[in-house]
Every structure is written in structure tokens, then in C-alpha cells.
C-alpha positions as CSV (number, residue, x, y, z in Angstrom):
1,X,16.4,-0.6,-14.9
2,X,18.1,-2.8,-12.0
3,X,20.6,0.1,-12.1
4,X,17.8,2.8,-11.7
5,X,16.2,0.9,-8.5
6,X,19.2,0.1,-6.7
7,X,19.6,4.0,-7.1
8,X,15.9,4.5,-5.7
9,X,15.8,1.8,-3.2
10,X,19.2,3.9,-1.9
11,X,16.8,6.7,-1.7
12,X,14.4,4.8,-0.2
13,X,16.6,3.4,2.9
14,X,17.0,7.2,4.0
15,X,13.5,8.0,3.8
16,X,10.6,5.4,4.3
17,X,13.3,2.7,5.4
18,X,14.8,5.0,7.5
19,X,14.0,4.5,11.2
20,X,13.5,8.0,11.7
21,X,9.9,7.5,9.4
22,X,8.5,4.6,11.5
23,X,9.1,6.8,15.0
24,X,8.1,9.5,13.5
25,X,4.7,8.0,12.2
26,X,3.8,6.5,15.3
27,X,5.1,8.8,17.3
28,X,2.4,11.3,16.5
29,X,0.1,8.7,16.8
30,X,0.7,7.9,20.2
31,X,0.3,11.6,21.1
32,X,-2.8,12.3,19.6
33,X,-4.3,8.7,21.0
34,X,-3.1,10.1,24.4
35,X,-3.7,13.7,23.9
36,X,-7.1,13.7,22.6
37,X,-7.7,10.3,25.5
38,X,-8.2,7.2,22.6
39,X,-10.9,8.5,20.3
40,X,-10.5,5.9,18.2
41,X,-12.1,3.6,21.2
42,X,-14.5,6.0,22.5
43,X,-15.9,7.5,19.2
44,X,-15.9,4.4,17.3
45,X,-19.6,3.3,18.5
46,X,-20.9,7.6,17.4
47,X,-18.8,7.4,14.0
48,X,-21.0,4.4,12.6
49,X,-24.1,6.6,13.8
50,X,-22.7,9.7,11.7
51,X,-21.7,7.9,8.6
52,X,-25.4,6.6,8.4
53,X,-26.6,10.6,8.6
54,X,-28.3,10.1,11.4
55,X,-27.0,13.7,12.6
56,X,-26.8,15.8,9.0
57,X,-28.6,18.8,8.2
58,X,-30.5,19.7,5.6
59,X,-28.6,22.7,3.5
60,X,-25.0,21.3,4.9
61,X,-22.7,22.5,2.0
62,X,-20.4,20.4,0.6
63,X,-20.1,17.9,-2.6
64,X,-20.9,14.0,-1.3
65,X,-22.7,12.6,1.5
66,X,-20.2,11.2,4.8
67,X,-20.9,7.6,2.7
68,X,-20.0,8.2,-0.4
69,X,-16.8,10.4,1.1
70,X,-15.9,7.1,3.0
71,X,-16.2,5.0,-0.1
72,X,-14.0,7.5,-2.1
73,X,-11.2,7.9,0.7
74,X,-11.9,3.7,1.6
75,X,-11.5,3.0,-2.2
76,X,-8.0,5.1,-2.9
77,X,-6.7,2.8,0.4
78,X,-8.0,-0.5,-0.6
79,X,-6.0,-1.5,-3.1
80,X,-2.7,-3.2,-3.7
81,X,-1.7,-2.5,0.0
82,X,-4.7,-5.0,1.0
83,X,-4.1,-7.4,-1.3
84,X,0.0,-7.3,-2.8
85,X,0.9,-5.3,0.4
86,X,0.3,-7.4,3.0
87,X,1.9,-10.3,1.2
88,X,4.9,-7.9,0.8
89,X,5.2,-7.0,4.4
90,X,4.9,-10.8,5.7
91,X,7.5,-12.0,2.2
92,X,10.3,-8.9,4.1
93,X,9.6,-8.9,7.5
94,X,7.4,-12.8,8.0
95,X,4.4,-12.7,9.9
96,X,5.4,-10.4,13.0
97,X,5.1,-7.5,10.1
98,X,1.3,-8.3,9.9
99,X,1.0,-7.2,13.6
100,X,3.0,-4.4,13.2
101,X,0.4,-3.3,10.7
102,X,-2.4,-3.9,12.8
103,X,-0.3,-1.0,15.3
104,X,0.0,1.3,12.7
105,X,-4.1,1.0,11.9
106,X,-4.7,1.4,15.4
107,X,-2.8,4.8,15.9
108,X,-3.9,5.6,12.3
109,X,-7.6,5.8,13.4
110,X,-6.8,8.9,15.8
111,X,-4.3,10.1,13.3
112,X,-6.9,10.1,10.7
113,X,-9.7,11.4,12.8
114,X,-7.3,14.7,13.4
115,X,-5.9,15.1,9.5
116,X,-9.6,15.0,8.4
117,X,-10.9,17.2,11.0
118,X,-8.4,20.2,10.5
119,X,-8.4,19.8,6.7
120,X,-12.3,19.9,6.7
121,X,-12.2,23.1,9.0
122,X,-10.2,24.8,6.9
123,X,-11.4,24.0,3.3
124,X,-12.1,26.1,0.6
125,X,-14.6,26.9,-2.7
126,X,-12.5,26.1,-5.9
127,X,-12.8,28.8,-9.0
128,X,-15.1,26.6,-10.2
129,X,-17.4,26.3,-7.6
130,X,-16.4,23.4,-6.4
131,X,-15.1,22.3,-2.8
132,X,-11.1,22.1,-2.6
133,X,-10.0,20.6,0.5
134,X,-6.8,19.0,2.5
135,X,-3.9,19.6,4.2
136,X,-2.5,22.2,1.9
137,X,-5.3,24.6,3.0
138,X,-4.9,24.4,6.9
139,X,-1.6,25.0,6.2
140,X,-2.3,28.2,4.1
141,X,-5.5,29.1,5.8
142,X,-4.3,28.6,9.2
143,X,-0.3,27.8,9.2
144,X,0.2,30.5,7.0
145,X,2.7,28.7,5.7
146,X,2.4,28.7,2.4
147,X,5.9,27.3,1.8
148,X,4.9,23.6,3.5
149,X,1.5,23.5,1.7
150,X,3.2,24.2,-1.4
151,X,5.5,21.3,-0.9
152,X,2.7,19.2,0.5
153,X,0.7,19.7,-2.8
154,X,3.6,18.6,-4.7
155,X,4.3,15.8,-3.0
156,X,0.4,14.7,-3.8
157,X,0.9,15.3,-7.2
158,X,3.9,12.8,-7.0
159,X,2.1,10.9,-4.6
160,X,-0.7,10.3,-7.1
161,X,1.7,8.6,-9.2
162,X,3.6,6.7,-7.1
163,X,1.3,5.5,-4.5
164,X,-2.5,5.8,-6.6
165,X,-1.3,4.6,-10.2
166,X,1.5,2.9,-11.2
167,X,1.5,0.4,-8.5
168,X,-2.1,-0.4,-8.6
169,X,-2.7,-0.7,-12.9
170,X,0.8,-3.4,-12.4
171,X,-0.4,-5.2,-9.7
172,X,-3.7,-5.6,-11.8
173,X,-2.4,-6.1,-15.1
174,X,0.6,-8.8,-13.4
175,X,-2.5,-10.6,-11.9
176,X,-4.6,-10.3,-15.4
177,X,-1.6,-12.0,-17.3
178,X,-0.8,-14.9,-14.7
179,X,-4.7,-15.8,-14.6
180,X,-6.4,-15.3,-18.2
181,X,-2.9,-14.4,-20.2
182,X,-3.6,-10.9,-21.5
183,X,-0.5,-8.8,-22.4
184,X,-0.1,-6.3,-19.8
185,X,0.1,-3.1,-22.1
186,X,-3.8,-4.3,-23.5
187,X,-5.4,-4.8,-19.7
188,X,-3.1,-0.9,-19.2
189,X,-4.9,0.0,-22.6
190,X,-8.4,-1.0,-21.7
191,X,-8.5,0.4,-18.2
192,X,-6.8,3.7,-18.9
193,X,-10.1,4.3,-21.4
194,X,-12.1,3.7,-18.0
195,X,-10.5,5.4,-15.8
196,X,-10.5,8.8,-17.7
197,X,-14.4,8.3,-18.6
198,X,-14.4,8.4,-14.9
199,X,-12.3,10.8,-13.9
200,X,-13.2,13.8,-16.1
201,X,-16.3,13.8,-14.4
202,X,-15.0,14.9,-11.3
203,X,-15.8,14.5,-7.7
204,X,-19.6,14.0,-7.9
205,X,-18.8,10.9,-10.6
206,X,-16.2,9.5,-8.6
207,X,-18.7,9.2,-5.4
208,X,-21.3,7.8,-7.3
209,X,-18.6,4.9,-8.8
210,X,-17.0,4.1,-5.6
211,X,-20.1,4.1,-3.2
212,X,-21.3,1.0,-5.3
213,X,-18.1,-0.2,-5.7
214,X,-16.5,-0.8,-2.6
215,X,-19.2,-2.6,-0.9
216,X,-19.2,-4.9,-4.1
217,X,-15.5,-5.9,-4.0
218,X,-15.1,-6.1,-0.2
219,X,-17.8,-9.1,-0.1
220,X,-16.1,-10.6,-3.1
221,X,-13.1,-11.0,-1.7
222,X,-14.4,-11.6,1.8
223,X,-16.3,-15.0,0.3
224,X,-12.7,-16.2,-1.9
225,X,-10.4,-15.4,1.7
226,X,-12.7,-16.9,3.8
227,X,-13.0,-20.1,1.5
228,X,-9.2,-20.5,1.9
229,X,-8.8,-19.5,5.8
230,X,-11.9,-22.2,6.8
231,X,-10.7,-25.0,4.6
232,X,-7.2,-24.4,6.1
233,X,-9.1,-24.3,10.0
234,X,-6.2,-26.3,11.2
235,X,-3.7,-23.6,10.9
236,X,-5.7,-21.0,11.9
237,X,-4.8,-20.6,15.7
238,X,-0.6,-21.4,14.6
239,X,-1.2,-18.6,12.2
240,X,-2.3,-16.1,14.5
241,X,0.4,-17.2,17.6
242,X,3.1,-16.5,14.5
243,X,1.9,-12.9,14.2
244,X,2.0,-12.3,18.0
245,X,4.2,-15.0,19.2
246,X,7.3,-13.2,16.9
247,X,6.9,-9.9,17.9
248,X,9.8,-9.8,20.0
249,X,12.0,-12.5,18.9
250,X,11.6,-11.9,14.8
251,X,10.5,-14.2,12.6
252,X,12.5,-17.6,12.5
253,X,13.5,-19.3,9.3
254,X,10.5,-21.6,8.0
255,X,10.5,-23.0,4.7
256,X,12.3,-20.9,1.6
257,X,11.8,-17.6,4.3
258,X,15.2,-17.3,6.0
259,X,13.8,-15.3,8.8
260,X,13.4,-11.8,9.6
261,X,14.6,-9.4,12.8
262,X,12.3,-7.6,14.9
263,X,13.9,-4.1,14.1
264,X,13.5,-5.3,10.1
265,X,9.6,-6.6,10.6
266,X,8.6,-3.9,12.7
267,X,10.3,-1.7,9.2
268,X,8.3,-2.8,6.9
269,X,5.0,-4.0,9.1
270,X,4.5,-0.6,9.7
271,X,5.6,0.8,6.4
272,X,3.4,-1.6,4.6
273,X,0.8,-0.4,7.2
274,X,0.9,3.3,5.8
275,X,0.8,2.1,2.2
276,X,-2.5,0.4,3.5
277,X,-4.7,2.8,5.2
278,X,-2.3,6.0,4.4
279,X,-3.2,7.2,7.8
280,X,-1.0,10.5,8.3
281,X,-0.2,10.9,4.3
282,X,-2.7,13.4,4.2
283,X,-4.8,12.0,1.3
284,X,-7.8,11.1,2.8
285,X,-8.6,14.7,4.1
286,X,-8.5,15.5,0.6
287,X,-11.9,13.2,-0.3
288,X,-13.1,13.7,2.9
289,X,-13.1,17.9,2.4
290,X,-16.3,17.4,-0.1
291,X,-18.3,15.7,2.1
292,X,-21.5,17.6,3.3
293,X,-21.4,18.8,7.0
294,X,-22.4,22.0,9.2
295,X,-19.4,21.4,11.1
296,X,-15.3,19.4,10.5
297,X,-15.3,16.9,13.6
298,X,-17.9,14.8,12.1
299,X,-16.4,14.1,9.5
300,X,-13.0,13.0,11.1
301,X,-15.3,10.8,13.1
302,X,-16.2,8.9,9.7
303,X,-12.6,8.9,8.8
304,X,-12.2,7.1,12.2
305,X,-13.5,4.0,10.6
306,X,-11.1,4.2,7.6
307,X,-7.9,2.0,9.1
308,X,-10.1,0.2,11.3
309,X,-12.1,-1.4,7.9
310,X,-9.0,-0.9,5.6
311,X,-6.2,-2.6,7.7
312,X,-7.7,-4.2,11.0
313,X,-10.6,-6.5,8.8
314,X,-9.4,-6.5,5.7
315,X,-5.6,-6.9,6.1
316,X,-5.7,-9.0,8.6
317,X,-8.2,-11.1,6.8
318,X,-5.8,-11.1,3.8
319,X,-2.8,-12.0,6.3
320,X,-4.7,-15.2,7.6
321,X,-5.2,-16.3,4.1
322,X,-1.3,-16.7,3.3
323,X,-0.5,-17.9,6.7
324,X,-3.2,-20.6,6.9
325,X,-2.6,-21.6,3.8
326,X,1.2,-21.9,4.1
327,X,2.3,-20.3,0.6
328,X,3.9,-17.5,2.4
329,X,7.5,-19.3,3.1
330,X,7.0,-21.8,-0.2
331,X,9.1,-21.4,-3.3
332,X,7.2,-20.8,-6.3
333,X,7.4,-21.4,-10.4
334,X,7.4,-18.0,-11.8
335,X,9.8,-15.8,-14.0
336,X,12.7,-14.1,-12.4
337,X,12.7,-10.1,-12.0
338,X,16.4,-9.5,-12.3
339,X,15.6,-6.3,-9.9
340,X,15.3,-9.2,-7.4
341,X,18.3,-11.5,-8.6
342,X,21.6,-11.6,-6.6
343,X,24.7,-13.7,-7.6
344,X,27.0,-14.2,-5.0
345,X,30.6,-15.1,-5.0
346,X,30.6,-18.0,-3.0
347,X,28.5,-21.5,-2.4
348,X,26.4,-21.5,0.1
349,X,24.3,-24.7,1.0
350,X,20.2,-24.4,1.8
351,X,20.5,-27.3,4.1
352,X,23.2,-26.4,6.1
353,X,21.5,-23.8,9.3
354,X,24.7,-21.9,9.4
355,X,25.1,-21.1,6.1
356,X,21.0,-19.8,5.9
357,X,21.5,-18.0,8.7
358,X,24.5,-16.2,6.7
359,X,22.2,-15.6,3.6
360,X,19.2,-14.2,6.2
361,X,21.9,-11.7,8.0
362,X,22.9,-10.7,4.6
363,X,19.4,-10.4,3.5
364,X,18.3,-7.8,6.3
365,X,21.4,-6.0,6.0
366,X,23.0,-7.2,9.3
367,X,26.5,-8.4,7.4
368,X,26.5,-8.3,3.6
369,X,28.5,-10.9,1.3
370,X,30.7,-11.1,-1.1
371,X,29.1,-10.4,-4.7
372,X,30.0,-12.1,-7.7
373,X,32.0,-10.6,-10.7
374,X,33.2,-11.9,-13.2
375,X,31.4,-14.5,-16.5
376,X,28.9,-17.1,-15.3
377,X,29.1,-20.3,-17.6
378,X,25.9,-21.7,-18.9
379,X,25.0,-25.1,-20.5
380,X,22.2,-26.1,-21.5
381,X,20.4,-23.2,-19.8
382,X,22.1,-24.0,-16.2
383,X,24.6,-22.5,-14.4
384,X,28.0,-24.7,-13.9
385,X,29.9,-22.5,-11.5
386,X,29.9,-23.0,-7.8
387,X,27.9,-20.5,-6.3
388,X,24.7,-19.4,-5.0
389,X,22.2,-17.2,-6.4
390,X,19.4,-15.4,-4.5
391,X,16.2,-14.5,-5.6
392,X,13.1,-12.8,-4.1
393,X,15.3,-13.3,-0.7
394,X,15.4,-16.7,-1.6
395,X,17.7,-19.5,-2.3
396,X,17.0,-20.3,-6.4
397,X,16.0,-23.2,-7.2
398,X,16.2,-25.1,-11.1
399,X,17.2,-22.0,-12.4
400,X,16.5,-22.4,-16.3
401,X,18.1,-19.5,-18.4
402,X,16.8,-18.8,-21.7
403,X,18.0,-16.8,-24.7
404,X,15.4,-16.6,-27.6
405,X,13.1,-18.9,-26.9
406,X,15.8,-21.8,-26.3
407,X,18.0,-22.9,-23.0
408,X,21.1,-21.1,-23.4
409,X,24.7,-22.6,-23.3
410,X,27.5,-19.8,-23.5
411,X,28.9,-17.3,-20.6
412,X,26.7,-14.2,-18.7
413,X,28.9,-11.4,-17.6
414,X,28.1,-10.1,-14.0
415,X,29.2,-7.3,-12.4
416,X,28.3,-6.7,-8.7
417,X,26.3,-9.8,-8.6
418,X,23.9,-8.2,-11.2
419,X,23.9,-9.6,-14.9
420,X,25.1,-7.1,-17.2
421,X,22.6,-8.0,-20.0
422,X,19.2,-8.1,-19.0
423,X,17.8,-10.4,-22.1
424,X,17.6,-13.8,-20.9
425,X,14.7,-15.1,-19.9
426,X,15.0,-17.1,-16.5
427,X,13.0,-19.2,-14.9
428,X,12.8,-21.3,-11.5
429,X,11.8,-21.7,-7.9
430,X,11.9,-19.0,-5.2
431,X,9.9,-16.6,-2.7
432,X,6.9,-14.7,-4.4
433,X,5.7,-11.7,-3.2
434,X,2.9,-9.0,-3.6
435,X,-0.2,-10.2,-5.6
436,X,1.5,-13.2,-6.7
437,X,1.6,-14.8,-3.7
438,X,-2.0,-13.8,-2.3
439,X,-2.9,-15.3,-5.9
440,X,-1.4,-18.3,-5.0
441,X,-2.6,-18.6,-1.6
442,X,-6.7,-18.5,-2.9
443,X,-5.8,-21.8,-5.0
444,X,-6.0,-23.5,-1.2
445,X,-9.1,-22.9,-0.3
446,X,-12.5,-24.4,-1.5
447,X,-12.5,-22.7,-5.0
448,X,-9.6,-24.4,-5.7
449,X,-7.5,-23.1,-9.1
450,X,-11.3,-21.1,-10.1
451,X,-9.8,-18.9,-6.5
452,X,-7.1,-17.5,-8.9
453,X,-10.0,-15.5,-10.4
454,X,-11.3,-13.8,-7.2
455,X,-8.1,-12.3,-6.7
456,X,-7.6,-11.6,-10.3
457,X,-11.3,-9.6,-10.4
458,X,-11.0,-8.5,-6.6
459,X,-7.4,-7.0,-7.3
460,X,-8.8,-5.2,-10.7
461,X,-11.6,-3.3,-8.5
462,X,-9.9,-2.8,-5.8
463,X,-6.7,-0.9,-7.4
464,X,-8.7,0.4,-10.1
465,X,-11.4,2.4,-7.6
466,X,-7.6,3.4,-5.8
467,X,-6.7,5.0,-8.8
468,X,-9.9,6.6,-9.5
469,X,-9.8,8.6,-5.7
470,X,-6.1,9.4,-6.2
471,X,-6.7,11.0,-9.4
472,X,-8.8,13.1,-7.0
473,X,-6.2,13.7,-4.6
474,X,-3.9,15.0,-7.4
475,X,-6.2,17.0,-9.3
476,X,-7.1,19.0,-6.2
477,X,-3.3,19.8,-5.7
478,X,-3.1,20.6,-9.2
479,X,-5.7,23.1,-8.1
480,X,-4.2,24.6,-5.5
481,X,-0.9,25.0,-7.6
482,X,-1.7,26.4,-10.4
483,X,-5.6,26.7,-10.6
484,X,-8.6,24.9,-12.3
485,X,-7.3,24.9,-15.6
486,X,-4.5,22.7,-14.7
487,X,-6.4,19.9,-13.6
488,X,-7.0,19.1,-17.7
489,X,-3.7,18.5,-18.5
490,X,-3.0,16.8,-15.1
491,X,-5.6,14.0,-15.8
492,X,-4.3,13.5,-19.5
493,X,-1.2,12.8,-18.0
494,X,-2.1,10.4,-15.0
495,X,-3.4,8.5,-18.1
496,X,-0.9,8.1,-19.6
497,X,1.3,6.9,-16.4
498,X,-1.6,4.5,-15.7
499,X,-0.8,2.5,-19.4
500,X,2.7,2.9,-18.7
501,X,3.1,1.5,-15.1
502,X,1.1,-1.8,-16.5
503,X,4.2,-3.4,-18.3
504,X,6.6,-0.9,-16.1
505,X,8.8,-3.0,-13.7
506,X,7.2,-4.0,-10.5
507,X,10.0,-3.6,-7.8
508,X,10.9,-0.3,-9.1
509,X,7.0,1.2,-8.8
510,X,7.0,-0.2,-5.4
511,X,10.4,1.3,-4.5
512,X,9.1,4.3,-6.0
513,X,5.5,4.5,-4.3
514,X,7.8,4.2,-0.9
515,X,9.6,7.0,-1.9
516,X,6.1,9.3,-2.8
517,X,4.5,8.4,0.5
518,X,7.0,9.6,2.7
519,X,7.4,12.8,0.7
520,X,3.5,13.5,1.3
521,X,3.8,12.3,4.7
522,X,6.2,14.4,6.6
523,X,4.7,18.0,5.8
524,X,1.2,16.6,6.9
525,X,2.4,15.1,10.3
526,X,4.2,18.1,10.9
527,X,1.2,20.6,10.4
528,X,-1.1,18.5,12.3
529,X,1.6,18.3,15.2
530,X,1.5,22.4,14.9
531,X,-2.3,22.6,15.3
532,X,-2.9,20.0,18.3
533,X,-4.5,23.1,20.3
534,X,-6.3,23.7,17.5
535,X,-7.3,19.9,17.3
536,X,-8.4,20.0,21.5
537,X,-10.8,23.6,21.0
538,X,-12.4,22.3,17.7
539,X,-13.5,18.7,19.4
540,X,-14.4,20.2,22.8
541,X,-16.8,22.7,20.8
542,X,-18.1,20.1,19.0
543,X,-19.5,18.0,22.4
544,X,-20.8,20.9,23.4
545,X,-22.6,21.9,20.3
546,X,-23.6,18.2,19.6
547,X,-25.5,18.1,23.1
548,X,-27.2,20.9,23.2
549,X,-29.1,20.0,19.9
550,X,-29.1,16.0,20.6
551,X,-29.0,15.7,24.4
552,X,-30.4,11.8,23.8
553,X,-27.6,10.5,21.5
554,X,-23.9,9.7,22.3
């Protein structure tokens, strides 16, 4: 398995780690915020007012109302990446990476706003009767390139998997097992009987699930952050001058955190960014294409409000938590994930600046070290050689290793500073990341230990009603590839992924989900970029029309 993701996170530095990604992302961003003259300002105010129906039309065809098509689209991006993201973005990249999300919302809300727009224009009647929508049809319909859409639709498919499923049903059932205890494969087993209930249903049920749903889990975990973020009011203002005071100078070394670049936080803050609000993935287009309207702009108007409520409130409400409460550069009990352990060949001391600053360069890839190789020598479950073993980016500290229930005293063979047997059991202090941490970090607050379960029950709704929508998603590719009948088998086997992925390993699904998102992402930005004429006509038309039947409303 640590084989398998060194393999994918190798992968994963070409794509989503790759620079070329970030630019790219925001690049397009940028020009549609300066091409189409910052909607995401000036059409905020009219997008609440269409969301509330204040402008539909009786007889407007479609499958869901503009609400329930936000809470669908709102509750496949609120999820992990509000909850275990943002603690993975500020764990990599420390707490400039928050504010690099907050840039990739911004730009996301006009990048949105056009993905929606074109992929509601250009939507289509399923064989079934129902509405099939999203990028792959303005790319067929209008493109005619049936090539990209095919490649976009399989991308979803994948997508579904990697971005909807498998990290959401491990995030929950990690969570599940930490607070209450419950093997993972039974919280997998129990939700996967929900989710198809669900699912099978279709669009219609999934509308009905996550317009009650959302609303209910974003005041939950509003009440548990906020009990932590007020009873920590003394760090609030030293929190927020860390997200803005490190943009250009990276984050220093605090604590267990041995500090991050600007290039590596601006990486992952806006990678982590995507994985919150998927702004430019193309997904939300997909949910969006049911909703019932006379005309596509008003719908990317609703989709406006997506990464403004998904990353700009609730991220950065999540990001305050771990900063105020300090947790974020703290080493933590827990069990070690060899895809996260790293023996190195030499001793390096924790105290000594030079020698973390070493460990940090090594960390963000600036100048690697020497890796161990060779037979570690254990007593009594500790380590005797001199040398220095890394964790969750992290110094280790009282490292216990345990074979069969009992500290172990013999030698571990290591090869490449990985352990070649992956059986012990090993326990100690470092880093946490993902929904670990943000676990951690609602024990500080007013709730005290009972703030644990928030997250726990928060986390299970959240990524729970993100799997639901992405099921969606991936069923309406399905549709487009190889018809209606396909979408049976597809759901039977998104299932079975789901109880998989909830004793699966957790840096692998994330490395994977990385790898899904940018495979979606790229054909989507590139079609949009195609159509950006397309994008001017269709909202110019739409003023026009909108004021000669509501010449008192804005």
C-alpha cells in the first residue's frame, strides 16, 4: 500500500501538484472575473433574490426548484474539503494556505457562474424522460467535440469515486471509530444500506434529502465551531494576521509545524480550495442542469453563491477553529499511518533551528535527505539507533512499536526509509491532519470532549449528503456513455466502493481524489475557455430579457 501511493502521489506531483494546475485554475478565473466585469460582486445581491424564486415561471421545465438544486450541488461540496480539507491545507502549507483558499472561492464564484450557465443552456432530456445535464453536453451540443466530452464524462465517473466516495465514507468512518469506537467496515456497512435507498431514487429523491439536509448540518456545525473560536477570543485577531500576515513570506516554523514556503502554501491552499467548492471541475453544472428555469443565466446566478457559502463562510469558519485553538502546529497521540512514516539516515535534533530547518526544506521538497536502509533495532518497543524518524511532516515523538498486542524487541528491515513489513502496530506523538485534527480542535471550545461529537455527526452528514450528489454526477455520465440502463450497474458499484473506502487507507484516497479532480477539471476549463463569446451573448440577452419583463427589480 505505501508502495502503491508513493506511485500515485508521483502521479499526483505532475498533475494537481503540478504548477501548471494552480495557473491554470486561476488563470481562467481571472479572465472571466475581468471579462464578464466581477459578477460575482455585482450579481451577488440578484442571485439571493433568484434562489428564493422570486423570478420563476410557472411551466419552467426542469426536475428541482433553484433551492433544492443549490442544496444538491452545496451538499456534494460540503463535505470532507470543509471539515478534513481545510485542516489538510493549513497541516501542508500552515495558515497562508487558508487564504489561498479564500482566492480560489473568490475566482470560483465567476467560474461557477459560467460552467453552470453554459451547461444549463445546452442540456438535454435523458431516454427516460428525465433532464441530463453538464459539461459533457455543451461540449457535444455546442463544441462538437465529442472526443472532450467523452473524456470529461469519464473523468466524472472516476471523479465520483475519487473525489464523492471514498474520501468522504473514510473520513466519516475514521471520525466514527476515534469518537464512539465502531469498526470502520460496520459504520461503511450501515451507510452504504443508506446511501443506495437514496440513490436509486434518483434526482427528485436526492433534492428532497439534501434541501433538508444541508441547512440542518451547517447550523450544527456553526454552533460546535463557534463554541471553540469565542472561548479561544484571544487568538482570534493572531489567527487571522497568520492567514494574511504569511502570504508572502510562508509560514514560519511554530510548534511541531516546521514551516511551509509561499510557492508550497499557495500549492495546496488552492488545491485544497478546489477540493472544497470544486469550482471549475465541472460537477456542479451537472446538479444544477435539473433545476427548473425558462432560461440558463439564472441558474449560474444561484451557482454564484456556491463557493461563496462553501469556502468563504464555512472554510474559513473551520480555519479559525484550528488556528484559535492552537491544535494546528501540536503533536498529537494517535496511531501511525506508515504512508506517512519516513526513516531517515541520520540524527537530527528538534531543538536545534538548523537542523528543523533541514527537516522543513526536506519536507517541501527544496533539498531531500538521506533515507535510511538498512535493520532498525528495537527493545522493548523503542527504537535504539541514532536517527530521526518523521511522521505526518513531523518530528516523532515516544514512538512505541508493537507486534501482536505486545512492545516489540527484535530488528525492522527498512528499505528507502520505508519499513518493509507493514504489521506493527506503532504508536506516538506527531502532526495530525484532516478530520483528526478539526476533531481535536472542537475539544477547546465550550463543549469541551462532548465537541468531539459535533464533528463526528457534522462530518457523517456532511460527507454523506457529498456522496449522495456525486452519485448524481456519476450516474448522469454513466448516461451519456452508455445510456440509461447503465446507470443500474453504476450505482451497485459506487456501493460497493463506498464500504470499501471506509477501512481503505486514508493518504492513498486523498492522493487519489487529487488525481480524479484534475482529470475532470482540465476538459471543463478548456470548453468553457472555448465558449467565452458564447458566455458574453447569453448574459447580455439575459439583461435584456430580464428588464423588459421586471423593469423594477435588479
Amino acid at each position: 500500500m505505501q508502495r502503491l501511493n508513493e506511485i500515485l502521489q508521483t502521479i499526483d506531483g505532475y498533475l494537481g501538484g503540478g504548477q501548471w494546475f494552480v495557473f491554470l485554475l486561476l488563470g481562467v478565473g481571472v479572465f472571466f472575473t475581468l471579462y464578464l466585469k466581477f459578477p460575482q460582486i455585482r450579481f451577488l445581491g440578484h442571485a439571493f433574490k433568484v434562489v428564493r424564486g422570486k423570478f420563476d415561471k410557472e411551466g419552467d421545465e426542469g426536475d428541482t426548484s433553484h433551492f433544492q438544486a443549490l442544496a444538491t450541488a452545496l451538499s456534494g461540496t460540503v463535505g470532507t474539503g470543509n471539515i478534513g480539507g481545510v485542516a489538510f491545507a493549513i497541516y501542508l502549507g500552515g495558515p497562508a494556505a487558508l487564504f489561498w483558499m479564500l482566492v480560489t472561492a473568490f475566482l470560483g464564484m465567476t467560474t461557477k457562474f459560467v460552467e453552470v450557465t453554459l451547461s444549463h443552456k445546452y442540456r438535454e432530456k435523458a431516454e427516460d424522460g428525465s433532464i441530463a445535464g453538464g459539461p459533457m453536453y455543451y461540449m457535444k451540443n455546442k463544441l462538437n467535440a465529442k472526443w472532450l466530452a467523452a473524456i470529461f464524462a469519464g473523468a466524472t465517473v472516476l471523479s465520483s469515486f475519487g473525489t464523492g466516495n471514498m474520501p468522504q465514507v473514510n473520513n466519516i468512518a475514521s471520525s466514527v471509530f476515534a469518537t464512539f469506537g465502531i469498526a470502520q467496515w460496520i459504520t461503511g456497512a450501515v451507510l452504504g444500506v443508506l446511501l443506495m435507498f437514496v440513490i436509486v431514487g434518483g434526482i427528485k429523491r436526492i433534492a428532497k434529502v439534501t434541501e433538508k439536509l444541508v441547512p440542518s448540518m451547517a447550523v450544527l456545525y456553526f454552533i460546535g465551531a463557534f463554541s471553540v473560536i469565542l472561548y479561544n477570543y484571544e487568538n482570534i485577531v493572531p489567527s487571522i494576521m497568520a492567514i494574511f500576515g504569511d502570504i508572502f513570506s510562508g509560514s514560519a516554523a511554530t510548534g511541531g509545524f516546521l514551516g511551509a514556503t509561499i510557492a508550497y502554501a499557495f500549492n495546496r491552499g488552492v488545491n485544497r480550495g478546489l477540493f472544497s467548492n470544486e469550482a471549475g471541475q465541472g460537477s456542479a453544472p451537472i446538479a444544477h442542469a435539473a433545476a427548473k428555469a425558462h432560461e440558463p443565466v439564472s441558474e449560474g446566478m444561484v451557482a454564484i453563491l456556491e463557493p461563496f457559502i462553501d469556502t468563504i463562510i464555512i472554510c474559513t469558519i473551520t480555519g479559525l477553529t484550528l488556528l484559535s485553538s492552537g491544535v494546528w502546529s501540536e503533536k498529537h497521540q494517535n496511531e501511525f499511518d506508515y504512508a506517512e512514516l519516513q526513516v531517515l539516515a541520520q540524527y537530527y535534533d528538534e531543538g536545534n533551528e538548523q537542523h528543523r530547518s533541514q527537516i522543513g526544506s526536506h519536507l517541501v521538497g527544496k533539498e531531500a535527505l538521506p533515507l535510511y536502509n538498512g535493520d532498525l533495532q528495537v527493545e522493548n518497543g523503542e527504537v535504539q539507533d541514532e536517527l530521526t524518524i518523521i511522521h505526518m511532516r513531523s518530528f516523532a515523538e515516544d514512538m512505541v512499536i508493537n507486534k501482536d498486542g505486545t512492545p516489540y524487541t527484535g530488528s525492522i528491515a527498512v528499505e528507502n526509509g520505508s519499513f518493509v513489513d507493514d504489521s506493527y502496530i506503532i504508536n506516538g506523538k506527531s502532526l495530525v491532519h484532516s478530520a483528526e485534527l478539526t476533531t481535536i480542535a472542537f475539544t477547546r471550545g465550550f463543549f469541551g470532549d462532548f465537541g468531539k461529537y459535533i464533528v463526528s455527526i457534522g462530518l457523517l452528514l456532511f460527507a454523506f449528503s457529498t456522496a449522495i450528489s456525486w452519485s448524481y454526477y456519476g450516474d448522469r455520465a454513466m448516461t451519456y456513455l452508455a445510456g440509461s440502463k447503465s446507470v443500474l450497474y453504476y450505482r451497485l458499484v459506487y456501493v460497493g466502493a463506498f464500504f470499501f473506502a471506509s477501512f481503505a487507507d486514508t493518504a492513498i484516497v486523498w492522493t487519489m481524489a487529487n488525481i480524479a479532480i484534475v482529470l475532470m477539471t482540465v476538459p471543463n476549463l478548456v470548453g468553457i475557455l472555448m465558449l467565452s463569446g458564447d458566455m458574453r451573448d447569453t448574459l447580455k440577452k439575459y439583461w435584456v430579457d430580464f428588464r423588459k419583463e421586471w423593469p423594477d427589480s435588479k
